[in-house]
PyMOL CGO cylinders between C-alpha atoms (Angstrom):
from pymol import cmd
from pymol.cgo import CYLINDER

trace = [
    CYLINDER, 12.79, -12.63, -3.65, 9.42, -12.30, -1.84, 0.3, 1, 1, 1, 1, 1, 1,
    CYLINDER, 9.42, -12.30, -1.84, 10.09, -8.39, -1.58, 0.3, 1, 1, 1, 1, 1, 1,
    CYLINDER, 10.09, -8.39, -1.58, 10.98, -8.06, -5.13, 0.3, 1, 1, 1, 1, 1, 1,
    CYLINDER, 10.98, -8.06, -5.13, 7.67, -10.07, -6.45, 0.3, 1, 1, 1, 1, 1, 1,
    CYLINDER, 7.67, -10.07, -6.45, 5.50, -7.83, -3.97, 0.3, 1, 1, 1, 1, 1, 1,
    CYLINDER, 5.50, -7.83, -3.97, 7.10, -4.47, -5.09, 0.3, 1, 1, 1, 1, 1, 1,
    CYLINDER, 7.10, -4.47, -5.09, 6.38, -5.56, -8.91, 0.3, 1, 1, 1, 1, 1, 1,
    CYLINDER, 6.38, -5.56, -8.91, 2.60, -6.26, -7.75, 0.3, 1, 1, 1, 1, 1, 1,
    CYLINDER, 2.60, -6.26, -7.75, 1.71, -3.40, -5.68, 0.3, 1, 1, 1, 1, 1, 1,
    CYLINDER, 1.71, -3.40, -5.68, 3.50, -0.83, -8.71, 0.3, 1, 1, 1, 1, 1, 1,
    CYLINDER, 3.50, -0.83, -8.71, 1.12, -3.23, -11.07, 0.3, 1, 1, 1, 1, 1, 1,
    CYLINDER, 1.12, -3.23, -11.07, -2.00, -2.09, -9.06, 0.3, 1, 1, 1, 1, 1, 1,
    CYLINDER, -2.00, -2.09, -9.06, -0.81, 1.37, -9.03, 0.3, 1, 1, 1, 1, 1, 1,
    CYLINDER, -0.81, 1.37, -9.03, -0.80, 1.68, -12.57, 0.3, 1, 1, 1, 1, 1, 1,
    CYLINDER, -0.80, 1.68, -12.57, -4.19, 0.28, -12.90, 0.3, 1, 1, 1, 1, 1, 1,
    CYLINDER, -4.19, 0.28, -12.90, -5.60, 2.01, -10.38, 0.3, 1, 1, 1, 1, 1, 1,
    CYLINDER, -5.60, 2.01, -10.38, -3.97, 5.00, -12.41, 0.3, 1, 1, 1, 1, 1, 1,
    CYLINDER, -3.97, 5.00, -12.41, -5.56, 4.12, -15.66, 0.3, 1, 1, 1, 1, 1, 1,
    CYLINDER, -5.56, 4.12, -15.66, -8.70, 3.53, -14.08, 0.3, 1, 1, 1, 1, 1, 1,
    CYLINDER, -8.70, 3.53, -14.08, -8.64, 6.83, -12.55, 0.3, 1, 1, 1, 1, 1, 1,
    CYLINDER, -8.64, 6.83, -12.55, -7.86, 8.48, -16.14, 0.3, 1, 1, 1, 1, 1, 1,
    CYLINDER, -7.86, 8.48, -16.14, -10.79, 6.49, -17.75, 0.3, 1, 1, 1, 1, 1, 1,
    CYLINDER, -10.79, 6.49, -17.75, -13.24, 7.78, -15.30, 0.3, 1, 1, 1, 1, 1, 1,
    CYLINDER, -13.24, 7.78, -15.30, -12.17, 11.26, -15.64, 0.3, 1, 1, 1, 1, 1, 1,
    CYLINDER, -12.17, 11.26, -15.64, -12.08, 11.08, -19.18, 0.3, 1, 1, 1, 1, 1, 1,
    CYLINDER, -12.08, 11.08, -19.18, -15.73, 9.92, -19.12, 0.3, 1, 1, 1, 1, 1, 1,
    CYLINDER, -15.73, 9.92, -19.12, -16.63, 12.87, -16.95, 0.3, 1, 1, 1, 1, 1, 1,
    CYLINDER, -16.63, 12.87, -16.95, -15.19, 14.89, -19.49, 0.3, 1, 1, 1, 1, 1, 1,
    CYLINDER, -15.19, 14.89, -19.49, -17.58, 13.73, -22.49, 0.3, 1, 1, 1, 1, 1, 1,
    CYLINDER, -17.58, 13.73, -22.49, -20.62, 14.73, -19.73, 0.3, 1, 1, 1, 1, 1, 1,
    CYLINDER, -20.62, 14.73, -19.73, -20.79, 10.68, -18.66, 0.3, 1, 1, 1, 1, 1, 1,
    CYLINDER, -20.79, 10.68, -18.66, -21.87, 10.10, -15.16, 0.3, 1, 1, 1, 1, 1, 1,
    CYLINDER, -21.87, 10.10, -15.16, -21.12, 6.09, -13.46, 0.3, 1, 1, 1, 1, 1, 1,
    CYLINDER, -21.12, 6.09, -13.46, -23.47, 4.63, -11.69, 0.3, 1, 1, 1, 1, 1, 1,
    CYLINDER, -23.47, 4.63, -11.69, -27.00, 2.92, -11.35, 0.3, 1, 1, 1, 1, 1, 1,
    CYLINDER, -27.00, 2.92, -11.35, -29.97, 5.41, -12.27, 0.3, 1, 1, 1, 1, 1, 1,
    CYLINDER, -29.97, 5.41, -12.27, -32.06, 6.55, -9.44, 0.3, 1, 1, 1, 1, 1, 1,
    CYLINDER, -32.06, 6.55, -9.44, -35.93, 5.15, -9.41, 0.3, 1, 1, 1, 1, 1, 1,
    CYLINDER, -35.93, 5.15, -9.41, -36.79, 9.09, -9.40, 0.3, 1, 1, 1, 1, 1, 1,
    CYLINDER, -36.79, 9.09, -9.40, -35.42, 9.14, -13.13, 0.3, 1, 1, 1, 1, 1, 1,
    CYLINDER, -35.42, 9.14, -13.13, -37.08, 6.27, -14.82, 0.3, 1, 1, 1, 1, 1, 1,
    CYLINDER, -37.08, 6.27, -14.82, -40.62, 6.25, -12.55, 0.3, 1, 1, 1, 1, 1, 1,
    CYLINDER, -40.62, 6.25, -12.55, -43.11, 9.43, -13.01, 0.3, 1, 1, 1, 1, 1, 1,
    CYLINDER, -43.11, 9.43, -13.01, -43.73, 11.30, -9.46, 0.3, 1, 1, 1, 1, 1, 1,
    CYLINDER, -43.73, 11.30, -9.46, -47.01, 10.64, -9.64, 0.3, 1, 1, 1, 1, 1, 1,
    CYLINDER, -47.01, 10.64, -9.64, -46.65, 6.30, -9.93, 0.3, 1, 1, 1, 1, 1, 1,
    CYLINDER, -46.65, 6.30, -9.93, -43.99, 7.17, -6.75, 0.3, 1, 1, 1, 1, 1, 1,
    CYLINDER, -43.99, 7.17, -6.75, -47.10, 9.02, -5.01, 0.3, 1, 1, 1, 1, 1, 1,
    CYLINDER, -47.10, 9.02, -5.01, -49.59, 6.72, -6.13, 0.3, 1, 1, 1, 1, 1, 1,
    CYLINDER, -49.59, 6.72, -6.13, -47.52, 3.76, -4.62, 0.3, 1, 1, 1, 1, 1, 1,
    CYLINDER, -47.52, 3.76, -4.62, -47.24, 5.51, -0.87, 0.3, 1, 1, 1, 1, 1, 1,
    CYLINDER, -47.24, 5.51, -0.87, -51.07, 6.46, -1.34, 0.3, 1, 1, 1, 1, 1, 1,
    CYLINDER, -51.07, 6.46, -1.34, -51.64, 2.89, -1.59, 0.3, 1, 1, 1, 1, 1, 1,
    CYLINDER, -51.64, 2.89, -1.59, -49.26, 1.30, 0.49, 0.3, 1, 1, 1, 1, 1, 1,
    CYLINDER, -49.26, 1.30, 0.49, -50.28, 3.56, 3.28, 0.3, 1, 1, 1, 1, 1, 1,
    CYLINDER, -50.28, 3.56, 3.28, -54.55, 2.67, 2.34, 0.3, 1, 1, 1, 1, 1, 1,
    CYLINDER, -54.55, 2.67, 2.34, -53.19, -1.36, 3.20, 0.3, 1, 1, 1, 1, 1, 1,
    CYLINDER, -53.19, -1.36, 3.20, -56.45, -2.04, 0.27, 0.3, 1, 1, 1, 1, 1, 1,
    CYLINDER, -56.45, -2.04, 0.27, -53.59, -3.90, -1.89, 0.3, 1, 1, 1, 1, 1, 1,
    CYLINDER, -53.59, -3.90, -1.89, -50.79, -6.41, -1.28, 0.3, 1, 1, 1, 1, 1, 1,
    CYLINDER, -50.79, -6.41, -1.28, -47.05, -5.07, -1.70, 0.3, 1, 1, 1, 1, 1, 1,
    CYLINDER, -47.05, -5.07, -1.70, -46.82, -7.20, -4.44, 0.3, 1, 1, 1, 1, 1, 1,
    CYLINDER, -46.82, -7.20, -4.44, -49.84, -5.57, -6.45, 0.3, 1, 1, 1, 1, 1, 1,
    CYLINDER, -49.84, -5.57, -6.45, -49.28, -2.52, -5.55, 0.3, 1, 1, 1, 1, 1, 1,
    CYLINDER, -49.28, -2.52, -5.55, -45.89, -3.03, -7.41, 0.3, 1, 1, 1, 1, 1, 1,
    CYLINDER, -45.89, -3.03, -7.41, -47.52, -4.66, -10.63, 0.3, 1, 1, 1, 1, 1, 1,
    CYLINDER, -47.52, -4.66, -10.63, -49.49, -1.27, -10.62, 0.3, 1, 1, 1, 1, 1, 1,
    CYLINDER, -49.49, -1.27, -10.62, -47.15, 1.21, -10.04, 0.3, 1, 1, 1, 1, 1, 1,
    CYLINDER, -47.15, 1.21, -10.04, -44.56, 0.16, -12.44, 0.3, 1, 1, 1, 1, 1, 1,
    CYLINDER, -44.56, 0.16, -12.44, -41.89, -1.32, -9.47, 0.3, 1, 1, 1, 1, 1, 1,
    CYLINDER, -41.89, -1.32, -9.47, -39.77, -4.05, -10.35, 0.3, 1, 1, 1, 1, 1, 1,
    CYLINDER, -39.77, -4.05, -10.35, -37.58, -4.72, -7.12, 0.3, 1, 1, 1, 1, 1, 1,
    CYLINDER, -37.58, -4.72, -7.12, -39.30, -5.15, -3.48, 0.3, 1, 1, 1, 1, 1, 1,
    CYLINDER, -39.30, -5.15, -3.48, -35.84, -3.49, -2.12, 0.3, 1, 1, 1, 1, 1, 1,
    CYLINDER, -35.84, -3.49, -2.12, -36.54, -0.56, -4.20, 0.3, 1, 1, 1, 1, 1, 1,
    CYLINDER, -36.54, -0.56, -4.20, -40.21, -0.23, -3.19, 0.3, 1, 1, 1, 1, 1, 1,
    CYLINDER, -40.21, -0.23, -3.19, -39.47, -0.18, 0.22, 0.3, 1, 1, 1, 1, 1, 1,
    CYLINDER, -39.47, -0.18, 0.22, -36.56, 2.15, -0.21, 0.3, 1, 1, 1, 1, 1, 1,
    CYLINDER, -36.56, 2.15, -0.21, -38.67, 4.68, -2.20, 0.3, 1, 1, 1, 1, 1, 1,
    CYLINDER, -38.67, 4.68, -2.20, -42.36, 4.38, -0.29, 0.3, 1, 1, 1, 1, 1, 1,
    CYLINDER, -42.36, 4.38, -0.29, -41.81, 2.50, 2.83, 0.3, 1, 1, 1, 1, 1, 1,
    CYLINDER, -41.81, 2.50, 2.83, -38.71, 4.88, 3.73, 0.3, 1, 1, 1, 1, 1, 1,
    CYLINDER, -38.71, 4.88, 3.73, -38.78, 7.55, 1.50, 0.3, 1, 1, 1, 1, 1, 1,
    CYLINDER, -38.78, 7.55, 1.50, -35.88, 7.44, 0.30, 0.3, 1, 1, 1, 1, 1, 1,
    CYLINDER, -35.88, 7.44, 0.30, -33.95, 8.34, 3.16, 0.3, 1, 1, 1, 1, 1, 1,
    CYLINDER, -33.95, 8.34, 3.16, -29.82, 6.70, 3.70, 0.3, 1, 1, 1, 1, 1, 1,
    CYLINDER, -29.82, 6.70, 3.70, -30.86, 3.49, 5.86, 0.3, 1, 1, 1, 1, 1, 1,
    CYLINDER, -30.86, 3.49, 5.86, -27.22, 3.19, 6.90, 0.3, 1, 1, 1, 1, 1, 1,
    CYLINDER, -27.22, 3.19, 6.90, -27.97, 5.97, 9.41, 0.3, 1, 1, 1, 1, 1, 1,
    CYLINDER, -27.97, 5.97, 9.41, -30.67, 3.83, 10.56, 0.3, 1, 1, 1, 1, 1, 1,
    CYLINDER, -30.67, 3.83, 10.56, -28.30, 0.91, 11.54, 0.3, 1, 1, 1, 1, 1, 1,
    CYLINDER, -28.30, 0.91, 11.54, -26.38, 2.98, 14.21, 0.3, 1, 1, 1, 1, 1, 1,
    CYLINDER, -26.38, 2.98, 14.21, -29.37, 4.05, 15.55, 0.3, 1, 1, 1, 1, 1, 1,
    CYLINDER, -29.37, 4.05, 15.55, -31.31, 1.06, 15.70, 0.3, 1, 1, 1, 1, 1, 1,
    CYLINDER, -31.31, 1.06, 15.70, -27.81, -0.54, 17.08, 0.3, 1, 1, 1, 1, 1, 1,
    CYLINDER, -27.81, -0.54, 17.08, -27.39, 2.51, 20.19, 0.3, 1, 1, 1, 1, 1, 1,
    CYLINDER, -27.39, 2.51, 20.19, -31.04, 1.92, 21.19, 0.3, 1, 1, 1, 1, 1, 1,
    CYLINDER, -31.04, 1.92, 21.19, -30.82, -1.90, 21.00, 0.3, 1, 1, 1, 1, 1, 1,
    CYLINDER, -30.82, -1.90, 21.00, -27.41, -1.98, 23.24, 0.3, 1, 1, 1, 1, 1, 1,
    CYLINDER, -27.41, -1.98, 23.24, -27.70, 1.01, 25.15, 0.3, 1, 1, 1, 1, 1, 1,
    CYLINDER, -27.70, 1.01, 25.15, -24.04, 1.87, 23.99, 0.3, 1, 1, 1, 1, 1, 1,
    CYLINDER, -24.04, 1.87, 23.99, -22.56, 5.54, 23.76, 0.3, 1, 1, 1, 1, 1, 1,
    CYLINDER, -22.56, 5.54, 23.76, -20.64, 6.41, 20.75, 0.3, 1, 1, 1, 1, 1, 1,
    CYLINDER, -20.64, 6.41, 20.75, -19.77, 9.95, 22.06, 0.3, 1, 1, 1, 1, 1, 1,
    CYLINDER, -19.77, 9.95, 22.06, -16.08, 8.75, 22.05, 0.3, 1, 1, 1, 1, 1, 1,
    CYLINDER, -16.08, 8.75, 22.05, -13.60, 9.76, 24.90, 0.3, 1, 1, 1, 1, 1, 1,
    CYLINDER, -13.60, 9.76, 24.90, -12.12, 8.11, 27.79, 0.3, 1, 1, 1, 1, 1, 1,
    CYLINDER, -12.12, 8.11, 27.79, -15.47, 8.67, 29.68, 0.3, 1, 1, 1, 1, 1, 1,
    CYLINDER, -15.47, 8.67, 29.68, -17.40, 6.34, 27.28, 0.3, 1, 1, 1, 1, 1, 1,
    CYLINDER, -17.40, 6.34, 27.28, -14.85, 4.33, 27.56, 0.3, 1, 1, 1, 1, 1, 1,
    CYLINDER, -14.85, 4.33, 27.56, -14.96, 4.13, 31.67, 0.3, 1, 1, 1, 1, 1, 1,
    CYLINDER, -14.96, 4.13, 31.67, -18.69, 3.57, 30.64, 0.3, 1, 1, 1, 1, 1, 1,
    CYLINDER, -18.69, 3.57, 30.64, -18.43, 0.55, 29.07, 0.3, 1, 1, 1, 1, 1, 1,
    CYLINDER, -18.43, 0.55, 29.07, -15.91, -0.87, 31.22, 0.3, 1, 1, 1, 1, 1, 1,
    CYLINDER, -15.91, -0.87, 31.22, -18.10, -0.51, 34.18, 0.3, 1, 1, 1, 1, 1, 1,
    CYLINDER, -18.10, -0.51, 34.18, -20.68, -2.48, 32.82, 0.3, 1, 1, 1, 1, 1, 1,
]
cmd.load_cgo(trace, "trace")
């Protein structure tokens, strides 16, 4: 009975997986795009300038230097001026190999590497 109830639920999230799919691509279709709008769209370059002119000065708080510039989120500041705007999740495995050391070359040898330790 178990088998029967899980078939029936995993051909249920098929089919709205399925219809989900359809939706999305049926949005694309009318020229609709998903998704949260970058800061680069809604802020003028020169507010985003103005904000890494004064961060980098240290004359103002983070806080008023947000009030100026027009930035409503502290995350987003930081990910725009204090960052640039670069992917921070290739900063995690970097940060992570130069805390620990570790080698993420793959291959038995790394993995003699890390046994020897």
């Amino acid at each position: 009975m178990f088998h029967v109830m899980a078939a029936l639920t995993k051909f249920e999230r098929d089919l709205i997986s399925e219809r989900t799919q359809a939706g999305l691509e049926a949005a694309r279709a009318r020229g609709r795009k998903g998704g949260r709008p970058a800061v680069t769209k809604k802020m003028s370059v020169a507010n985003l300038e103005r904000a890494k002119e004064l961060y980098a000065s240290q004359a103002m708080s983070v806080t008023e230097i947000m009030k100026r510039t027009g930035f409503r989120s502290r995350t987003t500041f930081y990910k725009y001026v204090v960052n640039g705007g670069e992917a921070n999740h290739l900063k995690g495995s970097v940060f992570l190999r130069e805390r620990t050391g570790a080698q993420f070359s793959g291959g038995s040898s790394s993995n003699q590497a890390l046994l020897s330790r």
